[in-house]
PAPASE-599142 format. One record per atom (N, C-alpha, C): residue number from 1; residue in three letters; atom name; x, y, z. Coordinates in Angstrom, 1 decimal, decimal comma. Layout:
BEGIN
LODREN  seq  type  atom       u       v       w
LODREN  NUM   ala    CA       X       Y       Z
...
END
This chain:
BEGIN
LODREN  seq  type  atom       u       v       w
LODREN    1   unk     N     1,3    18,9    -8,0
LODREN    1   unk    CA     0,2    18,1    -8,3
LODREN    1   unk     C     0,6    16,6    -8,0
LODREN    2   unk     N    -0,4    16,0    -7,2
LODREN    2   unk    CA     0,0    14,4    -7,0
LODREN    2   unk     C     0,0    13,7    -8,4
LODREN    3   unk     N     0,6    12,5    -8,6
LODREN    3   unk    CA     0,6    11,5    -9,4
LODREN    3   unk     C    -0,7    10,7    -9,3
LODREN    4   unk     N    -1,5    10,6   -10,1
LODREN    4   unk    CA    -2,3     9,6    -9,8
LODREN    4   unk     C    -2,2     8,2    -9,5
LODREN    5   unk     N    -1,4     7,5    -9,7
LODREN    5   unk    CA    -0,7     6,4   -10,1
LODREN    5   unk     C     0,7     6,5    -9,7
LODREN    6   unk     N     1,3     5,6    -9,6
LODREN    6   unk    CA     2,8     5,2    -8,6
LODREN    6   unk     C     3,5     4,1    -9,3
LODREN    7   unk     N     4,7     4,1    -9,5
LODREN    7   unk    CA     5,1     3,4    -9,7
LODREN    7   unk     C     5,6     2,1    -8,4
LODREN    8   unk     N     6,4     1,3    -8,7
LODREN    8   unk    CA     6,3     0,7    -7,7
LODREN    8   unk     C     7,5     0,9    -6,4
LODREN    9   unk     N     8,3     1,5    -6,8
LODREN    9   unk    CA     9,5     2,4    -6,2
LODREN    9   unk     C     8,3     3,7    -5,1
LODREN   10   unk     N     7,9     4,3    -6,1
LODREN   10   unk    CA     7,4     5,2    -5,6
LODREN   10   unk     C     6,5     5,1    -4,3
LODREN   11   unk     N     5,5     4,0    -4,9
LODREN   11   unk    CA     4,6     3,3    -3,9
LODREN   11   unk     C     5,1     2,9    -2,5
LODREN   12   unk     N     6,5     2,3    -2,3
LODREN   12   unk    CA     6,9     1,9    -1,4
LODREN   12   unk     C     7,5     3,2    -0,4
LODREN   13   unk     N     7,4     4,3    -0,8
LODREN   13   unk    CA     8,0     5,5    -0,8
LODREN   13   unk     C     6,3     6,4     0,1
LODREN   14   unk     N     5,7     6,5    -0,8
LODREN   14   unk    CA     4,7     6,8    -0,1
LODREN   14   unk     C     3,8     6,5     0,5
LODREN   15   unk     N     4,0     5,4     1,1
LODREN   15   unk    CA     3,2     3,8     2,2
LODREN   15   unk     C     4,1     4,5     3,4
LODREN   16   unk     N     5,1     4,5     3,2
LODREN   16   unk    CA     6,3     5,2     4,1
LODREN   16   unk     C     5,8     6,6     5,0
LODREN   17   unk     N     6,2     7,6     3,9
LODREN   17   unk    CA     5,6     8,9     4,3
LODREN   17   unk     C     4,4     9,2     4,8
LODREN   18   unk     N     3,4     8,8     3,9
LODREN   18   unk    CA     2,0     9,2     4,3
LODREN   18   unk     C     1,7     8,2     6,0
LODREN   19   unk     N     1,9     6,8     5,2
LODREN   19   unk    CA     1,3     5,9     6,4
LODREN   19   unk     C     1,7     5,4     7,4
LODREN   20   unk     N     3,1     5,7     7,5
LODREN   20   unk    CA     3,9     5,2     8,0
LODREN   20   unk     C     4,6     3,2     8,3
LODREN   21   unk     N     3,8     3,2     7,0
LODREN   21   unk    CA     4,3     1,7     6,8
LODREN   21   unk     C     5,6     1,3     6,3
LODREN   22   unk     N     6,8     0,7     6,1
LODREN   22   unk    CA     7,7     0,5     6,1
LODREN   22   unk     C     7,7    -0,6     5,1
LODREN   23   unk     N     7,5    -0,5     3,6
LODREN   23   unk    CA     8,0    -1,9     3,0
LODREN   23   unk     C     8,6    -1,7     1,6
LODREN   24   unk     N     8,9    -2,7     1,2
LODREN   24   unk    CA    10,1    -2,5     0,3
LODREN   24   unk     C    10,0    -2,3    -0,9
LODREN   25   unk     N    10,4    -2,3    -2,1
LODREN   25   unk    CA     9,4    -2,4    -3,6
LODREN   25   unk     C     9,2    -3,5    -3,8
LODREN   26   unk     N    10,5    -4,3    -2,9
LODREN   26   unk    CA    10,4    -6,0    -3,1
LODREN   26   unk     C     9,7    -6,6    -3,0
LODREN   27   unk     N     9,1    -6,8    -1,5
LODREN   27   unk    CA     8,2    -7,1    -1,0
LODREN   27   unk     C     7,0    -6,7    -1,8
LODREN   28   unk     N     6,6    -5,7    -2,4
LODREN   28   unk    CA     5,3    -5,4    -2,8
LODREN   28   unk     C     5,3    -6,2    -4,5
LODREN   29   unk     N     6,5    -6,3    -4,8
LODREN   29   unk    CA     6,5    -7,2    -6,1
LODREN   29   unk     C     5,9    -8,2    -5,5
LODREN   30   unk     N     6,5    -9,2    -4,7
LODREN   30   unk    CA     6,5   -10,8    -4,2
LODREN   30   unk     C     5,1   -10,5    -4,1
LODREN   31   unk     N     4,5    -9,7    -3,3
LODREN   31   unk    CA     2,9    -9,3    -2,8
LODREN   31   unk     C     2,1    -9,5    -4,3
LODREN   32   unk     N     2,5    -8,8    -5,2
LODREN   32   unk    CA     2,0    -8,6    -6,7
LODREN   32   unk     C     1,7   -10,5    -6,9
LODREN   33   unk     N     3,2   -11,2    -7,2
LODREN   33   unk    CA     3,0   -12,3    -7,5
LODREN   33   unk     C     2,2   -13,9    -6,8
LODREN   34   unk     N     2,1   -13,4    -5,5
LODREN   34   unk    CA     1,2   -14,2    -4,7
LODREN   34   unk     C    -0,1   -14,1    -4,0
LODREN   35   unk     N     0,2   -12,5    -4,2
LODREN   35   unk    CA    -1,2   -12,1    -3,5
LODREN   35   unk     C    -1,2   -11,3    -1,9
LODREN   36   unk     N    -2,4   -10,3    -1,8
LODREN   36   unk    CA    -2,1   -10,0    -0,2
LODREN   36   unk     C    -1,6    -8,3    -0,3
LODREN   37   unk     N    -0,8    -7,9    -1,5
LODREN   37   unk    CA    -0,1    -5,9    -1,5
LODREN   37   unk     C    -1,5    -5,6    -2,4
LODREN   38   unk     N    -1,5    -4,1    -2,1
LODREN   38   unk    CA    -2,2    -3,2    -2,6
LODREN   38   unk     C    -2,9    -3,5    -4,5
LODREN   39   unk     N    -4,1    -3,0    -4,7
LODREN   39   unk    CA    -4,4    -3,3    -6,0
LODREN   39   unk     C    -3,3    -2,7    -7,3
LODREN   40   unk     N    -3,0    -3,5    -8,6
LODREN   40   unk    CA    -2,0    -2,2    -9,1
LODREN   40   unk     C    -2,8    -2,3   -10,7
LODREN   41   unk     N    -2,0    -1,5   -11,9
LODREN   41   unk    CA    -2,6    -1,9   -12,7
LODREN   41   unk     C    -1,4    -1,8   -13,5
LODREN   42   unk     N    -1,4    -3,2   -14,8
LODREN   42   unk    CA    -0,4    -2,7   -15,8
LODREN   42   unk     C    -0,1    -1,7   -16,9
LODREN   43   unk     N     1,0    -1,2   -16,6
LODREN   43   unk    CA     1,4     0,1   -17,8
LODREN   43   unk     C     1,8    -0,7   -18,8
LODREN   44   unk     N     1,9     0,6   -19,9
LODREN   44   unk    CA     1,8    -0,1   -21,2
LODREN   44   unk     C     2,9    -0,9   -21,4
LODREN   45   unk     N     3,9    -0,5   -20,6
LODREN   45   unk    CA     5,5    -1,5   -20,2
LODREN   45   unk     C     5,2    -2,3   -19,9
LODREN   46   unk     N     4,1    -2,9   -19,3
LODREN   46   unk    CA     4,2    -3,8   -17,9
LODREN   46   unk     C     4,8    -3,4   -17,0
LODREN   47   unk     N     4,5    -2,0   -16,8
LODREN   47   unk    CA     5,0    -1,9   -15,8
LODREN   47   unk     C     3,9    -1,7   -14,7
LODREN   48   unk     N     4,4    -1,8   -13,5
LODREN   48   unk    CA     2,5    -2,1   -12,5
LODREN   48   unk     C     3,0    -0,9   -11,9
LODREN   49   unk     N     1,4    -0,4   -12,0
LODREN   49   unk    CA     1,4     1,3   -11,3
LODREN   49   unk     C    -0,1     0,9   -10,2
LODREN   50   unk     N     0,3     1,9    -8,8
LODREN   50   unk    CA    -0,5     1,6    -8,0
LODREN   50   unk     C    -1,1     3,1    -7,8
LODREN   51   unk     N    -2,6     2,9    -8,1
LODREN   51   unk    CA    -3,2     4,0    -7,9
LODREN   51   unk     C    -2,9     4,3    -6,5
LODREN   52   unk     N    -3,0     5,7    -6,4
LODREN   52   unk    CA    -3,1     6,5    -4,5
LODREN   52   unk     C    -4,3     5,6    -3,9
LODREN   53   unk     N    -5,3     5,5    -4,1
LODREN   53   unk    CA    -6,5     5,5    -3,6
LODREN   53   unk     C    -6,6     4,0    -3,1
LODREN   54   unk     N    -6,2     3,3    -3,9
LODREN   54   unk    CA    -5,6     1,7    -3,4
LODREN   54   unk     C    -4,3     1,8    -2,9
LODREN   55   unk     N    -3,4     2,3    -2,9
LODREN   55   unk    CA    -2,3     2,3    -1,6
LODREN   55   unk     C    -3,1     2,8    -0,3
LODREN   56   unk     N    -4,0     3,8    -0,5
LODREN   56   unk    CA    -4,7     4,2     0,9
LODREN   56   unk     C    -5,1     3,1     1,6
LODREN   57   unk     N    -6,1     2,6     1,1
LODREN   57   unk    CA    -7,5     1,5     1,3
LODREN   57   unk     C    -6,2     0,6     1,6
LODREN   58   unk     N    -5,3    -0,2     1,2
LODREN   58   unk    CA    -4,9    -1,3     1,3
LODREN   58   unk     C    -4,3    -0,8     2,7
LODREN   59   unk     N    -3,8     0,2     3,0
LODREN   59   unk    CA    -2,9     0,7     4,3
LODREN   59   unk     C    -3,7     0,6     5,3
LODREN   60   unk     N    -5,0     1,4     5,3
LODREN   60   unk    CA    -5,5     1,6     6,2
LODREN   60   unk     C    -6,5     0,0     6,4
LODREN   61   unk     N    -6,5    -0,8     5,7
LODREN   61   unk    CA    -7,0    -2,2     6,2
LODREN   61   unk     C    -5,6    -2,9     7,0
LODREN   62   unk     N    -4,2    -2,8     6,4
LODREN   62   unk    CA    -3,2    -3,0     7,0
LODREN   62   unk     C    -3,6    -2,5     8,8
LODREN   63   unk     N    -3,8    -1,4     8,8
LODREN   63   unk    CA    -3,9    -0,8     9,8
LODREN   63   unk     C    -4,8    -1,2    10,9
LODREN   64   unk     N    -5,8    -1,4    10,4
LODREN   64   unk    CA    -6,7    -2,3    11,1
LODREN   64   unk     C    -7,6    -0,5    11,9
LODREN   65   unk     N    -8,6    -0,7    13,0
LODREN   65   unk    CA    -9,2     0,0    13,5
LODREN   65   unk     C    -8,6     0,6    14,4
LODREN   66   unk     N    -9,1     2,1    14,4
LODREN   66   unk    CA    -8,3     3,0    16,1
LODREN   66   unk     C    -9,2     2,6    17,0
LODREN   67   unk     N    -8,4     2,5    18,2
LODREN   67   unk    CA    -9,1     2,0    19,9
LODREN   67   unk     C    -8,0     3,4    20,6
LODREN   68   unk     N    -9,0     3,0    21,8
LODREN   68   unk    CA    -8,5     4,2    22,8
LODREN   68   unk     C    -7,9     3,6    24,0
LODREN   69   unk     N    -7,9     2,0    23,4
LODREN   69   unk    CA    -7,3     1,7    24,6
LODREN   69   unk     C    -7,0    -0,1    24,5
LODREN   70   unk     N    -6,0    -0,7    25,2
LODREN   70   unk    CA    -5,9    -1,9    24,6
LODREN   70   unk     C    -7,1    -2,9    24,8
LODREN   71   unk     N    -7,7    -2,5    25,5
LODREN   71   unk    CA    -8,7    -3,7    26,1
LODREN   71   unk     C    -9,4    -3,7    25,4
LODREN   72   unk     N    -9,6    -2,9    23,9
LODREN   72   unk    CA   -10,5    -2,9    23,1
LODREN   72   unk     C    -9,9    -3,8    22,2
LODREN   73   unk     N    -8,8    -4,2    22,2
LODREN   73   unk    CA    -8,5    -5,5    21,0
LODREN   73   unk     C    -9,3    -6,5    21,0
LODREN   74   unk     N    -9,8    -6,8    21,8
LODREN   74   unk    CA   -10,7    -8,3    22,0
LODREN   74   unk     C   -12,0    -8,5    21,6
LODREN   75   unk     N   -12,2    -7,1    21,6
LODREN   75   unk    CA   -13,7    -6,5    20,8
LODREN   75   unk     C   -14,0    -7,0    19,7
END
């Protein structure tokens, strides 16, 4: 059964696998404190858990749109 929710270790873990995005837990802290990483929410710790569904959405805007070909960048 998936996790609903990620911790932030985890998150960076599964940005990885699924999306093939590459970033750190670090980074996605610094991201937390200034702005710009995935939506999270605080646990009862304070600890920030990042739903799946917002690591998705935030990747696949990372991602930007599929083209079939480069000459569609300018589009």
């Amino acid at each position: 059964m998936r996790k609903p929710r990620l911790r932030r270790w985890e998150a960076s873990e599964y940005l990885a696998l699924v999306h093939g995005i590459t970033i750190a837990s670090t980074t996605l802290a610094k991201k937390a404190s200034v702005g710009g990483g995935p939506a999270f929410n605080k646990g009862e710790n304070r600890t920030p858990l990042y739903p799946v569904e917002e690591l998705d959405r935030w990747a696949l805007k990372r991602l930007g749109k599929l083209v079939h070909s480069t000459s569609e960048f300018g589009e």
